[in-house]
N, C-alpha and C positions, 0 to 999 in steps of 0.2 A: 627561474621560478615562475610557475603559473598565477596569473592574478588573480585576488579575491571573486572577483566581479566575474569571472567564466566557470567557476563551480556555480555561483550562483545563476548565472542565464544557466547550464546544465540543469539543476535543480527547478528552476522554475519552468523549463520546456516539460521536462521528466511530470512536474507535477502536471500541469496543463493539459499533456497526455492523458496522463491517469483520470483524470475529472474529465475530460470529453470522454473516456472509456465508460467510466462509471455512471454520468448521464445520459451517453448517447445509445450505450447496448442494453439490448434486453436479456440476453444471455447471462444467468448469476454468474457462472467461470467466466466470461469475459468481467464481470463488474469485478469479481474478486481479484482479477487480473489488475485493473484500474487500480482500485485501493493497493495493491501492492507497492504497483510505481510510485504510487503519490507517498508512503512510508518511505522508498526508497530515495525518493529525493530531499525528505525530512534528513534521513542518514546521511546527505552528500550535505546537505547544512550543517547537520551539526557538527562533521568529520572538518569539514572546512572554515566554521569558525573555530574550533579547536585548535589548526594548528598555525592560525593568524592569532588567534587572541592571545592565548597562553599556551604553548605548547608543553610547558613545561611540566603541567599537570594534566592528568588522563580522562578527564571529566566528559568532556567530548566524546572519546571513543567508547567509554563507560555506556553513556545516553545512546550509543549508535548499536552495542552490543544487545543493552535490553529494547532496543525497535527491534531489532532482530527477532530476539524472542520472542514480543508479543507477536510477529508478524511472522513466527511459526506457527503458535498455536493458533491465530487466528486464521491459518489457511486449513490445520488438519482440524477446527468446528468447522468451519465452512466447508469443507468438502462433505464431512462426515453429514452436514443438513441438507446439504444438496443431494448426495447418494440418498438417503432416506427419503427426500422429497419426491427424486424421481421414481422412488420403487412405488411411492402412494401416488403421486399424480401419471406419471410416466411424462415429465415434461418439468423442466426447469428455466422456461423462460419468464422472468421478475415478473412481468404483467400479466401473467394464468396462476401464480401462484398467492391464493387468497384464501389461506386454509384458517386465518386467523378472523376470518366475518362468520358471522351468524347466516 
């Protein structure tokens, strides 16, 4: 049986990843890329305190199915903003896109 402790370093590389993705690119699909892993190692926590704490209830896997969801919908807004953005700008990198100033 695999120890608590190597989901979790998995989960916190996975997030660490995601957050140098998300603050270091200027590319929006690379940042949405970012925020995904960082969900996705939310998901390898909860899955993993789940079947250490109580497995006997599905609470866990419950919590990991709606990240799932929100982290569908939140990719098909986010592409759907990005496609639009680039038909108005012709350019979707996070630091030229300032359609919200006066």
């Amino acid at each position: 049986m695999v120890p608590l402790t190597w989901y979790l370093i998995l989960a916190t590389v996975l997030f660490s990843i995601g957050l140098f993705g998300v603050l270091a690119r200027k590319n929006a699909i690379a940042i949405l890329m970012g925020v995904e892993l960082m969900l996705n190692a939310a998901n390898i926590n909860l899955v993993a305190f789940w079947r250490y704490v109580n497995p006997a209830l599905i609470g866990g896997q419950v919590f990991a199915v709606i990240v799932f969801a929100v982290a569908a919908a939140e990719v098909a807004v986010g592409l759907a903003l990005f496609i639009s953005i680039f038909r108005r700008r012709g350019t979707i990198a996070a630091d030229q896109i300032d359609m919200m100033k006066w």
